[in-house]
C-alpha positions as CSV (number, residue, x, y, z in Angstrom):
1,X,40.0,-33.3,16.0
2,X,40.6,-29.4,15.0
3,X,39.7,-30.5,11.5
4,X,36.9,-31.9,12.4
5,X,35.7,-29.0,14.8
6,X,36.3,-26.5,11.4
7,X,34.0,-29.0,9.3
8,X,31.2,-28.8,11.7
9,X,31.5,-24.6,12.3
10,X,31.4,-24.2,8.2
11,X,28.6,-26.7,7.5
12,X,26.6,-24.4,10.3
13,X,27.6,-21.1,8.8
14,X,26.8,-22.2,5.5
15,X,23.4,-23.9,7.1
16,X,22.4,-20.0,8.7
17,X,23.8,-18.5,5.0
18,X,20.8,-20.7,3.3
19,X,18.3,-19.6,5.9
20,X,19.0,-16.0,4.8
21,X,18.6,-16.7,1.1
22,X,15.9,-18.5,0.9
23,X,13.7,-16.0,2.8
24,X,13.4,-13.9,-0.7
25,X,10.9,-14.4,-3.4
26,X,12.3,-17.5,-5.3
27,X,13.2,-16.1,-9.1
28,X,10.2,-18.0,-10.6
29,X,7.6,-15.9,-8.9
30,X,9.7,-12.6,-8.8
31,X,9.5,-12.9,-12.4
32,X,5.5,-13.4,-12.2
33,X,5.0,-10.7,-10.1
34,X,7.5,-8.5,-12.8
35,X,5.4,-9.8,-15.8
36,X,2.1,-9.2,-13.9
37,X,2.8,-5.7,-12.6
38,X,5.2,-3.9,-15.3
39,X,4.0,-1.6,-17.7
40,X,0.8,-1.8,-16.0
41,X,-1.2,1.0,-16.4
42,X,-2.8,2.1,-12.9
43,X,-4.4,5.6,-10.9
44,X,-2.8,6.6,-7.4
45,X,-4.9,5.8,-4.6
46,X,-2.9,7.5,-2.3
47,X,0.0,10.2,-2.8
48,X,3.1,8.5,-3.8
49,X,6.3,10.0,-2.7
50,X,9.4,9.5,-3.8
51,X,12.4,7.5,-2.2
52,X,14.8,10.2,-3.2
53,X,14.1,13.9,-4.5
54,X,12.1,13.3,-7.0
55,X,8.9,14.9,-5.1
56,X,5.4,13.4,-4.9
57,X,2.6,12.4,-7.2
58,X,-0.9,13.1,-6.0
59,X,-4.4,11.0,-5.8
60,X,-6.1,9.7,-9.4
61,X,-3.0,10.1,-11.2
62,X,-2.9,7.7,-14.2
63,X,1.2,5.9,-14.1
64,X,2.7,3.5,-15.6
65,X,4.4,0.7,-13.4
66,X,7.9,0.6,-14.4
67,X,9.5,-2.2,-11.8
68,X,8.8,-3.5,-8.6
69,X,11.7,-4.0,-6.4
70,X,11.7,-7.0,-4.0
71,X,14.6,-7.0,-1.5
72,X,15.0,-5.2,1.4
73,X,11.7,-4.0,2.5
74,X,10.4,-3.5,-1.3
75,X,9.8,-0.7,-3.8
76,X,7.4,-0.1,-7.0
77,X,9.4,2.4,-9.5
78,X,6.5,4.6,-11.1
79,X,6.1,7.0,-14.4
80,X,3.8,9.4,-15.1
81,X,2.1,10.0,-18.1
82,X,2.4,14.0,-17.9
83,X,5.6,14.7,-16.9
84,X,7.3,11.5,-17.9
85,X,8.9,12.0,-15.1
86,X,9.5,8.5,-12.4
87,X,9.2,7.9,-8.6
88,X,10.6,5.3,-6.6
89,X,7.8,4.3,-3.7
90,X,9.0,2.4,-0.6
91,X,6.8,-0.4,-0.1
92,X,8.1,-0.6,4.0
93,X,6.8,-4.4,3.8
94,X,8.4,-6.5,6.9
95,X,10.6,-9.7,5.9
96,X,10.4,-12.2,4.5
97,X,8.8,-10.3,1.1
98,X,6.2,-12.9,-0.3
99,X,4.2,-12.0,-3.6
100,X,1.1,-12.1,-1.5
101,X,2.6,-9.0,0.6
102,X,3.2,-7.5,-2.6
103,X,0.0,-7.7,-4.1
104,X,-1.7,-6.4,-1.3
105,X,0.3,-3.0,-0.3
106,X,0.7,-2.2,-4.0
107,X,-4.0,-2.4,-3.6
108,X,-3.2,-0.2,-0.5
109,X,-1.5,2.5,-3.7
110,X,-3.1,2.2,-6.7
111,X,-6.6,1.8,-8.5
112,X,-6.4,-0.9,-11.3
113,X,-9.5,0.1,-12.6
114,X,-10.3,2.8,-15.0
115,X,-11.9,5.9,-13.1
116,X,-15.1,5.5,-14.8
117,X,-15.5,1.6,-14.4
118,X,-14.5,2.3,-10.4
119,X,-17.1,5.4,-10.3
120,X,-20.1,2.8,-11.7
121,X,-18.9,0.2,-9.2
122,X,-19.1,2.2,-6.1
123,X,-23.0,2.9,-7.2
124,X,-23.5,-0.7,-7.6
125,X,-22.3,-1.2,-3.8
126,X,-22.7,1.7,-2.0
127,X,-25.3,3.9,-3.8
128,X,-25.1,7.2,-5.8
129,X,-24.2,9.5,-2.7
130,X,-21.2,7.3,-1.7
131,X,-19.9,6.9,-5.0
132,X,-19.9,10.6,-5.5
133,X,-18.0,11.1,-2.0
134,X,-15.2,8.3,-2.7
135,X,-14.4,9.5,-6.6
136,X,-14.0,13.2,-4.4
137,X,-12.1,12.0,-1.5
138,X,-15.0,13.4,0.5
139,X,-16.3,11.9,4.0
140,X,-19.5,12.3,5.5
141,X,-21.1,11.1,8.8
142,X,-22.7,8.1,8.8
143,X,-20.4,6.6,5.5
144,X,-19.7,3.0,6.2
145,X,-16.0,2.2,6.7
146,X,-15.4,0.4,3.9
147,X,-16.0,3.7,1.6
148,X,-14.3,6.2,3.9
149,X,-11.7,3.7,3.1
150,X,-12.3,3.8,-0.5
151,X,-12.4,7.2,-0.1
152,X,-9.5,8.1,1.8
153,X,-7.3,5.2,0.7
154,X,-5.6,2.8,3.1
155,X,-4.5,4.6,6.8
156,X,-1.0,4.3,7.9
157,X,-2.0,3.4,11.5
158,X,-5.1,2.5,13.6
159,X,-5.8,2.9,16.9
160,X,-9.4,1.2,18.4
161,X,-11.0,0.5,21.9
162,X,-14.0,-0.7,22.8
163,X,-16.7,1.4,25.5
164,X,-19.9,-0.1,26.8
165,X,-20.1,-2.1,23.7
166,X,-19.3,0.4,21.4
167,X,-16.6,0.0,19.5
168,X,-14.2,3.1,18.5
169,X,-11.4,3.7,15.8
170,X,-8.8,6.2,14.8
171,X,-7.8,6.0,11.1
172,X,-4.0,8.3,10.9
173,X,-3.4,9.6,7.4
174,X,-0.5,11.7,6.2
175,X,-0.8,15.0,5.2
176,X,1.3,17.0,2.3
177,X,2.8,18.6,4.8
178,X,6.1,16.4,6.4
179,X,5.4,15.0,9.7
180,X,2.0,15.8,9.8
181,X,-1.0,13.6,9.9
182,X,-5.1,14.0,10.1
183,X,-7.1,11.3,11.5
184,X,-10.7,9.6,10.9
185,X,-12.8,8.8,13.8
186,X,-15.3,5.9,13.4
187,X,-17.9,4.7,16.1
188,X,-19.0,1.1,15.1
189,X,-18.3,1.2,11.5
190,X,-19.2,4.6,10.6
191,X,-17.9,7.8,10.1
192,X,-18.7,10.2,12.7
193,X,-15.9,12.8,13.1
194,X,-12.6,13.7,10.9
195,X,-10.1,16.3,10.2
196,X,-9.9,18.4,7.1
């Protein structure tokens, strides 16, 4: 009876134990995710900073992608071209990791495209004006948010209500400066007010 009562507690430890492993990216499709991503050539969308002390790296820097972690909550291990020096981002993804997950926060960072190929596609979809703002990070009133997005990059949080029909949103970037943030008002879709 005891024997049998320590078969049954094992075979449901080791049943939990498999849940656990097979929440991470099975080894096929980490590797696909290593050979599409490493030594990748790619422009900072956003400023990267480092996991340790190895500082930041601004917007529309060209790096090289040199691994991309995928346990825990994920990280993609950067080198400049410059300074040769690297940068280990967190990704900050929530479990399980899937390569979909991956795909899309690593969008949120970098630009794939070359600078001058991104700069004639913004003029094919927004127009001249736009383009101009997004390659220089600018905003204006009125810009659609799909380009202040563009422009800006990816917020780190949203907040949005809805008033008489109209429907408001708070973008909240980071700033440079620790702890700090700015923030982008929108008022159904476009950019009406925003901190500089």
């Amino acid at each position: 009876m005891l024997l049998l009562f320590a078969t049954g507690v094992a075979m449901s430890a080791c049943s939990s134990v498999k849940k656990v492993v097979v929440k991470d990216i099975p080894l096929e499709e980490q590797q696909a995710l290593l050979d599409k991503y490493k030594d990748r050539e790619v422009w900072t969308r956003v400023t990267l900073h480092d996991m340790g002390d190895a500082g930041s790296i601004p917007r529309d820097e060209m790096l090289t992608i040199v691994d991309v972690a995928m346990h825990f909550k994920g990280s993609v291990t950067v080198k400049t071209m410059k300074r040769k020096n690297k940068v280990v981002q967190a990704l900050e993804l929530d479990p399980p990791l899937t390569p979909a997950k991956i795909d899309a926060k690593l969008a949120d960072l970098f630009w794939f495209d070359d600078p001058t190929i991104r700069h004639v596609n913004f003029i094919r979809k927004y127009g001249k004006k736009t383009a101009q703002a997004i390659m220089d990070h600018q905003l204006f009133a009125g810009m659609p948010a799909d380009a202040a997005r563009d422009s800006w990059g990816p917020p780190i949080s949203k907040q949005t209500n809805e008033l008489g029909g109209v429907v408001n949103e708070r973008w909240i970037y980071p700033t440079d400066t620790p702890k700090k943030t700015k923030a982008l008002d929108l008022k159904d879709g476009k950019v009406y007010h925003w901190d500089e």
